[in-house]
KEKE-3310 file (N, C-alpha, C; in steps of 0.2 Angstrom, whole numbers, plus 5000, padded with zeros to 4 digits):
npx = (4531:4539:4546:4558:4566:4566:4572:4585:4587:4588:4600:4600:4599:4615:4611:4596:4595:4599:4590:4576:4580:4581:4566:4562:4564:4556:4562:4561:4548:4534:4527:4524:4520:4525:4533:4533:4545:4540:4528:4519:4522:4520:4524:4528:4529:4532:4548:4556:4570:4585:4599:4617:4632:4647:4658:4647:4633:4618:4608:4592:4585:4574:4565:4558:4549:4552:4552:4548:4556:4558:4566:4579:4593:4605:4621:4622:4608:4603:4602:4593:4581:4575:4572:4580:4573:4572:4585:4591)
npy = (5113:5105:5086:5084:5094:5098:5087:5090:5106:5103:5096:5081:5075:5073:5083:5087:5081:5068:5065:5067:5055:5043:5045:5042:5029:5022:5020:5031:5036:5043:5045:5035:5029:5024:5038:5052:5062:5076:5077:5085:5094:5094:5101:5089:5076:5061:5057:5042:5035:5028:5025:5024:5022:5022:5008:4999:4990:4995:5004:5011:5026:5035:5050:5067:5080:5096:5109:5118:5126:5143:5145:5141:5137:5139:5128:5125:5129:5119:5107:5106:5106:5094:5079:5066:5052:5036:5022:5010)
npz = (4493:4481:4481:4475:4475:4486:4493:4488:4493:4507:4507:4509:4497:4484:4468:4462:4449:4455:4462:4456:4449:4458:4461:4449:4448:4460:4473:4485:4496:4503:4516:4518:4507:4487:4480:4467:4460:4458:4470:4479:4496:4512:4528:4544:4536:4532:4525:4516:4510:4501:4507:4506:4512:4508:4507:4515:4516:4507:4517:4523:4526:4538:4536:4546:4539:4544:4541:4527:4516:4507:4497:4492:4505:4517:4520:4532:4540:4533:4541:4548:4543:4544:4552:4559:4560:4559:4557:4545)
capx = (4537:4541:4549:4567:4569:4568:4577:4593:4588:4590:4606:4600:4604:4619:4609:4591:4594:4599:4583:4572:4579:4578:4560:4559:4565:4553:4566:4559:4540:4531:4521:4521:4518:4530:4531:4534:4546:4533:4524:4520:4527:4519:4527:4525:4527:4539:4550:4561:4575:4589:4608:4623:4640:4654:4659:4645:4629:4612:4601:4587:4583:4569:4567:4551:4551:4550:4551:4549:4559:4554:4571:4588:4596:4614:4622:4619:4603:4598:4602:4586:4573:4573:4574:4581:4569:4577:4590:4588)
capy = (5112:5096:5082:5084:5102:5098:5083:5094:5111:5100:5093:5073:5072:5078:5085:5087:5075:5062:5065:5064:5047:5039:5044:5038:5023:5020:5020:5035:5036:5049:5042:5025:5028:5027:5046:5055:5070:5078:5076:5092:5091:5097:5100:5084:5071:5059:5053:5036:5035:5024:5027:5022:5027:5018:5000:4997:4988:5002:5004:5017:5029:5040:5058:5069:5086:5100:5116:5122:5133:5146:5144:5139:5140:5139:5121:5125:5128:5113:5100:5109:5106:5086:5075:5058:5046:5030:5021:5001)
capz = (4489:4478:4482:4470:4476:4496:4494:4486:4496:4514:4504:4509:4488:4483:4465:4460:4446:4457:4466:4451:4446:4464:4461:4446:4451:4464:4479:4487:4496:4507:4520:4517:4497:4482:4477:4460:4460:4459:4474:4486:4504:4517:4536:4546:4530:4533:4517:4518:4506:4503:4509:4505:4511:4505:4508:4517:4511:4509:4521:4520:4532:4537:4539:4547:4538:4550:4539:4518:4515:4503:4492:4494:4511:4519:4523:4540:4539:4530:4541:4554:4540:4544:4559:4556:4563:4557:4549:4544)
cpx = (4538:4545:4555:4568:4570:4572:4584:4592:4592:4597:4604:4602:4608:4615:4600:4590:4595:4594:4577:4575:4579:4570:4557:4559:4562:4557:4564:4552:4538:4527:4521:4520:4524:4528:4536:4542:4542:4528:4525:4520:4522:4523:4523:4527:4533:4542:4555:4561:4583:4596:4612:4630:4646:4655:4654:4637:4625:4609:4595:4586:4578:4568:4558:4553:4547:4549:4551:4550:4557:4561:4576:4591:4604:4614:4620:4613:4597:4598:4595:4581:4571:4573:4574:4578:4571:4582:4590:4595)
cpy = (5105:5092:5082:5090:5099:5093:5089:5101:5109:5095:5084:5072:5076:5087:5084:5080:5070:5060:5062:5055:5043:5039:5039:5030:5017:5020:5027:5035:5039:5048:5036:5023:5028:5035:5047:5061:5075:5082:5081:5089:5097:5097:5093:5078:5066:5053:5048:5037:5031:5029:5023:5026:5022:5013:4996:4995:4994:5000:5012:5019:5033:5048:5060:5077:5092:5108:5115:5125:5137:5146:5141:5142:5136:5130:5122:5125:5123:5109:5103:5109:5098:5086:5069:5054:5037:5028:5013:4999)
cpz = (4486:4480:4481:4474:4485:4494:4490:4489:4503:4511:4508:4503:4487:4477:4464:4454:4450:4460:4462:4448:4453:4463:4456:4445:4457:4471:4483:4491:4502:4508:4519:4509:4491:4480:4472:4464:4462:4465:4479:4491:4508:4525:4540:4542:4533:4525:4520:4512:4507:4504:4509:4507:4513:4506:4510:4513:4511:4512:4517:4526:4531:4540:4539:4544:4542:4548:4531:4519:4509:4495:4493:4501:4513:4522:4531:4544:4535:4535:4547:4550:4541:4551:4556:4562:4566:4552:4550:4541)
residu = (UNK:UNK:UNK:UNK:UNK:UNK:UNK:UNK:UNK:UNK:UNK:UNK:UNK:UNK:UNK:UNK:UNK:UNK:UNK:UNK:UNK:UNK:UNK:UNK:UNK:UNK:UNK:UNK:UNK:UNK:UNK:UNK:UNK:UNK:UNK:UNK:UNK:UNK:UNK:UNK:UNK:UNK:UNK:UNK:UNK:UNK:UNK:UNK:UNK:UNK:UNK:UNK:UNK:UNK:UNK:UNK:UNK:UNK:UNK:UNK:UNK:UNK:UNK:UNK:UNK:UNK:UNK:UNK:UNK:UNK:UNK:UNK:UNK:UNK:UNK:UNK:UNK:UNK:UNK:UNK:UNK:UNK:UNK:UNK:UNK:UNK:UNK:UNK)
# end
């Protein structure tokens, strides 16, 4: 699965576009690497991404992906395709 699509299947971005311009912004990276859109995922990968929520400064936090899902699934069921690892 690509990188925009998990990132808005497991609801971490709100949208897909907001997904692709983080990438293309370079703010995203998979395994240690800046990644594209693009970039196929496999189980295991771990992707760090910035976070922001409201007044406070951004951090970034890291997530380990634990399942691809084959399409779109239920908000309940997204939050079991990560594990949040850290947050900085």
């Amino acid at each position: 699965m690509r990188l925009d699509k998990f990132l808005q299947v497991s609801r971490l971005v709100k949208r897909r576009t907001i997904a692709n311009t983080l990438c293309s912004r370079g703010a995203v990276s998979v395994n240690g690497h800046v990644a594209k859109a693009g970039k196929m995922l496999t189980v295991g990968d771990i992707i760090r991404l910035p976070h922001s929520s409201g007044d406070e400064a951004a951090s970034e936090r890291e997530y380990e992906i634990l399942e691809l899902p084959s399409g779109n699934v239920s908000r309940a069921r997204a939050a079991t395709l990560y594990l949040l690892r850290s947050e900085r």
